[in-house]
N, C-alpha and C positions, 0 to 999 in steps of 0.2 A: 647425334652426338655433337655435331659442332653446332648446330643451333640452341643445344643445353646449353654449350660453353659460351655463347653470344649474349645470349639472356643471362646468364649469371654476370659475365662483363657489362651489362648495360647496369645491371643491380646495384657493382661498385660507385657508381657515382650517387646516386642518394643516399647510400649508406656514408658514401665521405664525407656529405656533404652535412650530414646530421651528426658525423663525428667531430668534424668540425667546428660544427654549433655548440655541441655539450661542450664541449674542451674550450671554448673563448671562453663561454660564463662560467666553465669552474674555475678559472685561473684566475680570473676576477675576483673572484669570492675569498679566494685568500689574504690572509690580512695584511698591510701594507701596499707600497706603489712603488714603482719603479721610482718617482723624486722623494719618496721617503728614503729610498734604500742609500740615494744620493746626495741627502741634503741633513739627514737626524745625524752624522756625525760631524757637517760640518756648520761651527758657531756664529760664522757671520753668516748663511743663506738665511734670508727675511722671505715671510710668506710671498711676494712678490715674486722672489726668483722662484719659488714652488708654481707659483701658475705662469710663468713664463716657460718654466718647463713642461706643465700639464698641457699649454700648445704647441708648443714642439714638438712633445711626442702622441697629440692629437685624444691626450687622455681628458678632455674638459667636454667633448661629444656625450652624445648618450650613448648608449653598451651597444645597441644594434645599428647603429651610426659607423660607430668604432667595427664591428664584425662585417658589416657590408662594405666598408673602403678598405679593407684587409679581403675580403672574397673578390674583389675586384681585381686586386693587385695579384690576386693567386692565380686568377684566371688566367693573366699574361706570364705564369710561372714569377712570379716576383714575391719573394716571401717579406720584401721590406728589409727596413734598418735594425740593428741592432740597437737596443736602448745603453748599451754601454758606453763609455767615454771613446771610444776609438772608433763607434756608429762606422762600422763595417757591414757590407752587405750579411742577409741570413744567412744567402746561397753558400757565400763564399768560406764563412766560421764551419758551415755542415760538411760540403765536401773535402776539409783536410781531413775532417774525421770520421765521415763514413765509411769509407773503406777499410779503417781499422780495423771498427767494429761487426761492420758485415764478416770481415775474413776471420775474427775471431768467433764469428755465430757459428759461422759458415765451419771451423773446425772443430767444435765442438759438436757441432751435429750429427759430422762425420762420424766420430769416436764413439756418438751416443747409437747411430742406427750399427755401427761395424761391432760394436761390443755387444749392444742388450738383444739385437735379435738372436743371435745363436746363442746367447746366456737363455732366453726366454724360452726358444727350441728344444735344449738340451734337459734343462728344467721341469718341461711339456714331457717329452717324450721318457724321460727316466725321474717319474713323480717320484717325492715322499723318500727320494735315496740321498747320501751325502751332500753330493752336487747340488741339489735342491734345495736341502736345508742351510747349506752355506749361503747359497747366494739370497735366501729369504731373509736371512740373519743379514744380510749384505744391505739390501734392501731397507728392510727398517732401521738401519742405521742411517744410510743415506737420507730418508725420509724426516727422521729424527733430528739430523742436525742442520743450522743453520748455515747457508752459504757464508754470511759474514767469520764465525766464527772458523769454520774447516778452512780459510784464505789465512785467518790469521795461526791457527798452528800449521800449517804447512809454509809459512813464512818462517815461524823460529823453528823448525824441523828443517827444511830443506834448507833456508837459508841464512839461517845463526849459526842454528849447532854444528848443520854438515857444510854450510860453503859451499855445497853443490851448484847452485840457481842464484841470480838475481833480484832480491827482491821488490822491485819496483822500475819503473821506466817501459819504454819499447827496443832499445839499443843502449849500447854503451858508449862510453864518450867517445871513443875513438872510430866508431861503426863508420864512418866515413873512409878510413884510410886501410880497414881491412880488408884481404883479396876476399872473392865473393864466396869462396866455401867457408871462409871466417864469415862471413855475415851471416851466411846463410845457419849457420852455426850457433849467433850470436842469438839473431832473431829467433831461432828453436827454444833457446835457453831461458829468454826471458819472457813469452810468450806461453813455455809450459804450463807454469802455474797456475794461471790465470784461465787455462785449457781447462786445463783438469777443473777446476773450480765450476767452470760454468758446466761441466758435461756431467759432473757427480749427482746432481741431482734427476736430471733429466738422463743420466742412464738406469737409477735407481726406478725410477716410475715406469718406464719404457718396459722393461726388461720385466716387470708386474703384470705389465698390459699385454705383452707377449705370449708369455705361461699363460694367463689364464684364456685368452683365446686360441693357441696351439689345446690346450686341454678341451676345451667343448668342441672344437672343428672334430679332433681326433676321434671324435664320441661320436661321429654320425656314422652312419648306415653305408654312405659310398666309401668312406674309410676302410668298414668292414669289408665292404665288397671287391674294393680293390686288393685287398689282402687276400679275399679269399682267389683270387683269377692268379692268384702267385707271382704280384709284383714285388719288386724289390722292396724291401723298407724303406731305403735310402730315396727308389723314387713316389714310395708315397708318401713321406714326409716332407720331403722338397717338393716336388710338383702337384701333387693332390689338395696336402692339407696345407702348408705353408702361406700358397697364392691367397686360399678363402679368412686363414689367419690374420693376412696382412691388412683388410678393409679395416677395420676398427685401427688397427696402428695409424694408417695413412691419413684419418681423420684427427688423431692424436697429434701428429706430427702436424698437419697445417695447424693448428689452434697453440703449438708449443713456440713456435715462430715470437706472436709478443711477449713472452713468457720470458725466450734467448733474451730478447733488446732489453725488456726489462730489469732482467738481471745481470746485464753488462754494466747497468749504474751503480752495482754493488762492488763487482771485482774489478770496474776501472778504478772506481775511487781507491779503492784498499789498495791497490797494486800501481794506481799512477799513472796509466794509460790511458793518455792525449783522443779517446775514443769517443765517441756519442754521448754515451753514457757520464761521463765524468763531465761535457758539454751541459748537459741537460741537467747534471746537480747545480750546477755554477749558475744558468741561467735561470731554474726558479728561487734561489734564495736569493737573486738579484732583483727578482720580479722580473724580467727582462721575457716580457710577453711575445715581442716578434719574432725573439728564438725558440722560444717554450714549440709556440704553434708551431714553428719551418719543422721542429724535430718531430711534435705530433702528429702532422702530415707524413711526414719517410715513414714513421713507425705505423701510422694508419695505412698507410699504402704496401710495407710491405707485409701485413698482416691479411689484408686482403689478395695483395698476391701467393703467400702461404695457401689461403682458405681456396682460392683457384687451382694452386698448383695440386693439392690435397683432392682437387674434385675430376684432377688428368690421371693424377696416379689411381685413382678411382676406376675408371676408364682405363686402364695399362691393363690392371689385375683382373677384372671383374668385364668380361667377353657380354654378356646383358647390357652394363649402360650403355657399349659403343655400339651395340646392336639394337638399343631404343633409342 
């Protein structure tokens, strides 16, 4: 078992390191430059200042010139300057907003495994009856509509019509000076939305992929057999069939990981949240390449820590791979 998990750890680094590659020259390939993005609105820069800038920010190299003095700098963990006017470290623009957005992945996950596995269970086990057809109708709904649009009517739903929620920010002006069950409070409030937002989808598919693998586990032979030796339902549903259920989710689940960060750059932007994602829009329509990459790195890295963690919960459930 632990020499699987060694060898798959060793794996990560060609794979980053090829993910790496692809992602310098697709960023490349889109159209403008960083000194376009800073110079087409302004009437006195003379082609001059454009290539005084193309050496500054070392864009006059050739492309694998440029990706090799960038994998250098990576190597000593240095993701470089920002191409923006305040040329701030990468490091440093990432991690105020990393943690936003991990903790918002990070609760949205929650919500998604704590909700669709027993929606999927209950659905499994009591096919083709009300409860099943609701949450299937549930389901293609969720499926059906777009994250952008469900952010914005639960924006003038919750926070036009009813006043309930905040629609936009991570705190209120004043979050500084309120006692901490107000913050703690505050932060609930405005954070919901954007919860829910990101978990609506991913609990809709979840909760799909659950039913229909509780349905064929249920269908085997040792199912029957335990039933027939007069165990509980209770524990052959839980303990029996549930554990052999859960492999195909756990595989589900490490692969949904880029899926969350991905779509953190929809419901930051819509909602306003100083997170990764709202990072990551601002920096490609800046062109700002030594941000693009620091972000595509975290999100490569913790994609393949997903696809890791996915191959331990493998190993939790399934008594064979820790026993090969």
């Amino acid at each position: 078992m632990w020499l699987y998990l060694l060898k798959r750890l060793m794996l990560m680094f060609p794979m980053l390191l090829g993910i790496t590659l692809i992602s310098f020259m697709v960023i490349h390939l889109a159209p403008g430059t960083p000194t376009d993005m800073q110079t087409t609105l302004n009437p006195k820069a003379s082609l001059e200042a454009q290539q005084r800038l193309k050496e500054l920010y070392g864009l006059d190299k050739p492309l694998m010139v440029q990706y090799w003095d960038w994998l250098k700098r990576l190597a000593v963990l240095d993701f470089g300057r920002s191409f923006s006017p305040d040329r701030r470290p990468v490091w440093d623009k990432i991690k105020e907003r990393i943690g936003i957005t991990i903790s918002l992945n990070l609760a949205s996950l929650t919500i998604i495994l704590l909700v669709a596995i027993p929606i999927g269970v209950m659905a499994a086990v009591h096919p083709h009856s009300w409860f099943d057809r609701a949450t299937t109708l549930l389901v293609f709904f969720g499926f059906a509509m777009p994250t952008f649009w469900l952010a914005l009517l639960l924006i003038m739903f919750f926070g036009v019509y009813l006043d309930w929620l905040p629609i936009s920010g991570l705190t209120s002006l004043n979050y500084p000076h309120f006692p901490w069950w107000r913050k703690l409070q505050d932060l609930a409030a405005h954070t919901a939305l954007p919860v829910l937002v990101a978990a609506f989808g991913g609990l809709a598919g979840m909760s799909r992929y659950m039913r229909g693998n509780m349905l064929e586990v249920i269908r085997q032979d040792y199912i029957t057999t335990a039933r027939a030796k007069g165990l509980p339902e209770r524990t052959v549903i839980f303990k029996h069939a549930l554990r052999n259920a859960l492999l195909p989710v756990i595989t589900i689940l490490g692969l949904s990981v880029p899926g969350l960060i991905g779509g953190s750059v929809i419901f930051e932007s819509i909602f306003a949240i100083p997170g990764m994602g709202q990072l990551f829009y601002g920096a490609v329509m800046a062109r700002d390449y030594p941000l693009v990459m620091g972000e595509l790195v975290i999100g490569a890295l913790l994609t393949l820590a997903g696809n890791m963690l996915a191959d331990v919960g493998y190993a939790l459930v399934d008594p064979r791979i820790r026993a090969g």
